[in-house]
C-alpha positions as CSV (number, residue, x, y, z in Angstrom):
1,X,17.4,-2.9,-5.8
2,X,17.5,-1.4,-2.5
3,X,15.0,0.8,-0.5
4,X,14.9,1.9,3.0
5,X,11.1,2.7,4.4
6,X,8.5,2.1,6.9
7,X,6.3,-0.9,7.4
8,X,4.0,0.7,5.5
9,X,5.6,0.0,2.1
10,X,5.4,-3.7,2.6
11,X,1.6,-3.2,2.1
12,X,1.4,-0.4,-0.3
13,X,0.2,-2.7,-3.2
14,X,-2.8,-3.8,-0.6
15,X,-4.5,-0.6,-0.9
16,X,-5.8,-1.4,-4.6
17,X,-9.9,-2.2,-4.4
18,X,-9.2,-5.0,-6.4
19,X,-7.6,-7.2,-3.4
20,X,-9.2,-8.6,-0.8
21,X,-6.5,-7.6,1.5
22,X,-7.5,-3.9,1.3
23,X,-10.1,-5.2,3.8
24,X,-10.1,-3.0,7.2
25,X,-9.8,-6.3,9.2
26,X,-6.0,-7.5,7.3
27,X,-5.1,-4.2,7.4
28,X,-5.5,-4.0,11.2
29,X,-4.3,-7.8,11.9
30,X,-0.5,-6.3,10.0
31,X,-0.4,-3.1,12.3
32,X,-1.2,-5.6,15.1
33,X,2.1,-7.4,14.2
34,X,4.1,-4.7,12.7
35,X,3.1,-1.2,15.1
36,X,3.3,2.0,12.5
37,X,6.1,3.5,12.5
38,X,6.5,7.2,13.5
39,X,4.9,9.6,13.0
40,X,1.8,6.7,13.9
41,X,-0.7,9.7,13.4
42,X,0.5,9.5,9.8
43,X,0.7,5.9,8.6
44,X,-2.5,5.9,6.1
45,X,-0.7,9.0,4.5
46,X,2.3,7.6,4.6
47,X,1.2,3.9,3.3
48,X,-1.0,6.3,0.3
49,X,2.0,7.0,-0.4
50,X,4.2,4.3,-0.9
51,X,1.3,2.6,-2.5
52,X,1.9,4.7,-5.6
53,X,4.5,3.0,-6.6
54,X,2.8,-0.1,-7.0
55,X,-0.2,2.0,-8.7
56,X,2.2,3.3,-11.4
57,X,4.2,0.1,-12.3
58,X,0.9,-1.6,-12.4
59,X,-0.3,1.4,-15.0
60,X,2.6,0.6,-17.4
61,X,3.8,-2.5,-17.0
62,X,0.0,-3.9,-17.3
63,X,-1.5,-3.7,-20.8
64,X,-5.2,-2.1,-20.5
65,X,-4.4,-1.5,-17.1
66,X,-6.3,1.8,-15.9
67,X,-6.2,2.1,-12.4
68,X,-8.7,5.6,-12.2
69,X,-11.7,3.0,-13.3
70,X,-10.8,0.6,-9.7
């Protein structure tokens, strides 16, 4: 498969409460590495968004997975 976006897919699956990488600190030690992409003002929008594609393949592909109770 192919897909062209911003850094800010690459960490998509880290918003989940359930990894410790959702952490303020890891999330700040990426953008210090990889700077946001324009439009900067946007990236947590942007990286909420790209983080639903994680959120739904975890909510089918996972058996008793229910992401509304994390």
């Amino acid at each position: 498969m192919a897909l062209y976006a911003h850094n800010e897919h690459e960490i998509g699956n880290w918003r989940a409460v359930r990894h410790t990488l959702s952490r303020k600190e890891y999330v700040e030690q990426y953008k210090r590495c990889f700077p946001p992409d324009e439009p900067v003002e946007e990236w947590d929008d942007t990286n909420l968004l790209y983080s639903l594609r994680f959120d739904l393949s975890a909510a089918v592909l996972i058996p008793g997975s229910d992401p509304r109770e994390m």
